[in-house]
N, C-alpha and C positions, 0 to 999 in steps of 0.2 A: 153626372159622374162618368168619365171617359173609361174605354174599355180598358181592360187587363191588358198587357202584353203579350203576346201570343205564348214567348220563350216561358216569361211567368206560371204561363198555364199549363205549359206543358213539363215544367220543373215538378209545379202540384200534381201532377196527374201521375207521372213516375214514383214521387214520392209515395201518393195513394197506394199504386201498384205494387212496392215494397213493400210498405206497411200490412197490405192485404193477403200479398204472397207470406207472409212473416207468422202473420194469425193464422192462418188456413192450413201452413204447413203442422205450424206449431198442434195445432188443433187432433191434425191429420198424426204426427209422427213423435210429438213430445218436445219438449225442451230441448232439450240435450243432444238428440240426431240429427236435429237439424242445422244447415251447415250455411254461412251466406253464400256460397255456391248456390247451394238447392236455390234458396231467397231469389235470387237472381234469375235464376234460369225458369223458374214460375214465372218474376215478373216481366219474363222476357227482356232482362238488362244484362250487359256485363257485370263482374264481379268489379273492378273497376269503376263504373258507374253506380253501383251500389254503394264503394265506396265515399264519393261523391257525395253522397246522400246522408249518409251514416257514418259513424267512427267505430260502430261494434254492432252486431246484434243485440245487446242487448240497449244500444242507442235508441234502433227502430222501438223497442216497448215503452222504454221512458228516456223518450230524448231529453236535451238539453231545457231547462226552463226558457219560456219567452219572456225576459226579465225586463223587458219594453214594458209588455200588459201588463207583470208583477207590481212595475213599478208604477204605470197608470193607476192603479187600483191601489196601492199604498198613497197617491198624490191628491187621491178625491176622499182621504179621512181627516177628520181635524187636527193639526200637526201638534195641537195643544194637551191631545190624550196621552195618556202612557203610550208608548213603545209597544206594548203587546197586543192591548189596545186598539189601536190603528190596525197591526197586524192582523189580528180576528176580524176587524171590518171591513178590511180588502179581501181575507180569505173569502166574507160572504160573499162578495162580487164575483172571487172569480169562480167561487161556486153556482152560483145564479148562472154565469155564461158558460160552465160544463151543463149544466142541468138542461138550458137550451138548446143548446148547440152537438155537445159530445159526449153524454150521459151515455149512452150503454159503448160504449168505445172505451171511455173512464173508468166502470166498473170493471170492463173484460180486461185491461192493461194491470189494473190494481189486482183483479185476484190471481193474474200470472205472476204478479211480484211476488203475492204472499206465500205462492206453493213455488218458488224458487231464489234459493239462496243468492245465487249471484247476482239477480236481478234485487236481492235487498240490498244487496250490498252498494247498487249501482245506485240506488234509492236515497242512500245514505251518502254517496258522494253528491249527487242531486242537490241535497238537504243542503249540505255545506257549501255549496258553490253558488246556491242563492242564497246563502248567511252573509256569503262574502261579497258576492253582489249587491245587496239589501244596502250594509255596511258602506258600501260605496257610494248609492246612490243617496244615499242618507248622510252624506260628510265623515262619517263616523271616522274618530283619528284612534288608531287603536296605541300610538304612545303614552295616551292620557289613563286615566284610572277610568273617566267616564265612558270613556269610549270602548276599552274592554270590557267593562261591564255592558254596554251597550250590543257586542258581539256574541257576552255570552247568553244575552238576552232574546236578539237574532237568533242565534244556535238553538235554543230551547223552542222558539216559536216555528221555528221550520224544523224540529223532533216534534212538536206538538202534532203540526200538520199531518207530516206523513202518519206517525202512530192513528188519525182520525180516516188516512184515505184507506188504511192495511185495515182497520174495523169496517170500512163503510164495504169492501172486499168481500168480508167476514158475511156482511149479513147478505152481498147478492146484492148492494144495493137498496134493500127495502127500509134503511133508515134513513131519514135524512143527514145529507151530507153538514150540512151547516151545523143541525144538533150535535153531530160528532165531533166537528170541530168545537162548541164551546165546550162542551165536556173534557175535550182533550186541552181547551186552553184556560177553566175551571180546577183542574188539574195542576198546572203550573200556579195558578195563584194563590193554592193551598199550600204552596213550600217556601 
C-alpha cells in the first residue's frame, strides 16, 4: 500500500485540529459562547479555512454522514431481507467500526447532541439526508406507491438509529450500542 499524499495528510490533521479546538472549547466555555472564530483561532486556522472544512459548528459535532461506508455496509446484507432488516445489519457493522476505531469520540459527540437543542435538530436533518441517500442508492423510485413506502421505511430506520445513539448518550456509553439499536428497531416492528 503506497503512501498517503502529503496534502491528504495534512487536510486530516487541520480537520483533527478543528474538531479538537471545538471539544476543548466547548468543554472549556459551553455551547453557546463559543464562536468559529474562537474554533479557529485555537486551531490555529483562518476562519475561512475553517470554513473549508465545515459548513457550521455544529457540522464539526455531527458532520455530514460518509454515505460511501453507509452504503458499503447496507451492500454486504442480504438484499433478499426486509428493508429494515438489512438496515439493523449494516447498523451492526458500523457499530463494530465506531466500537473500534471511534468509541469514546462517538459517545462525547452523542451526549453534546443530547444536552443541545440545535445540535438535535442538526441530527434530525442528518437522519433525513441519509433517508434520502439510502433511497438513492437503493433505486428507490418515490413515484411509485412501493417506493414511498420504501422512504417511509428509510425515514423510520434512520429515526430508529438516531433515537438508539441519544440513549447510548444517556447511559455514558455503558450499554451496548448494537443492543440499543435492536431495541430501537424491535420498536418499529411492534407497529
Amino acid at each position: 500500500m503506497g503512501q498517503r499524499d502529503w496534502r491528504a495528510l495534512k487536510r486530516d490533521a487541520t480537520r483533527r485540529r478543528l474538531t479538537e479546538a471545538t471539544y476543548e472549547l466547548i468543554a472549556e466555555h459551553g455551547y453557546d459562547t463559543v464562536s468559529v472564530a474562537d474554533i479557529a483561532e485555537t486551531a490555529d486556522v483562518s476562519v475561512p479555512t475553517f470554513y473549508a472544512y465545515f459548513r457550521t459548528k455544529e457540522h464539526v459535532v455531527l458532520p455530514d454522514q460518509d454515505l460511501a461506508w453507509i452504503s458499503a455496509h447496507l451492500a454486504r446484507t442480504p438484499a433478499d431481507l426486509p428493508l429494515p432488516e438489512r438496515i439493523r445489519i449494516g447498523l451492526h457493522g458500523i457499530v463494530a467500526d465506531i466500537e473500534e476505531h471511534a468509541r469514546a469520540e462517538s459517545v462525547r459527540r452523542w451526549q453534546l447532541v443530547r444536552a443541545q437543542p440545535v445540535l438535535q435538530r442538526r441530527a434530525y436533518e442528518r437522519e433525513r439526508a441519509s433517508a434520502r441517500a439510502l433511497a438513492e442508492v437503493l433505486g428507490v423510485d418515490l413515484a411509485t406507491s412501493a417506493g414511498a413506502a420504501d422512504v417511509v421505511v428509510l425515514s423510520a430506520c434512520m429515526s430508529a438509529s438516531t433515537t438508539a445513539f441519544l440513549r447510548w448518550a444517556e447511559t455514558g456509553g455503558s450499554r451496548p450500542l448494537a443492543e440499543l439499536i435492536d431495541e430501537a428497531f424491535a420498536a418499529l416492528r411492534s407497529i
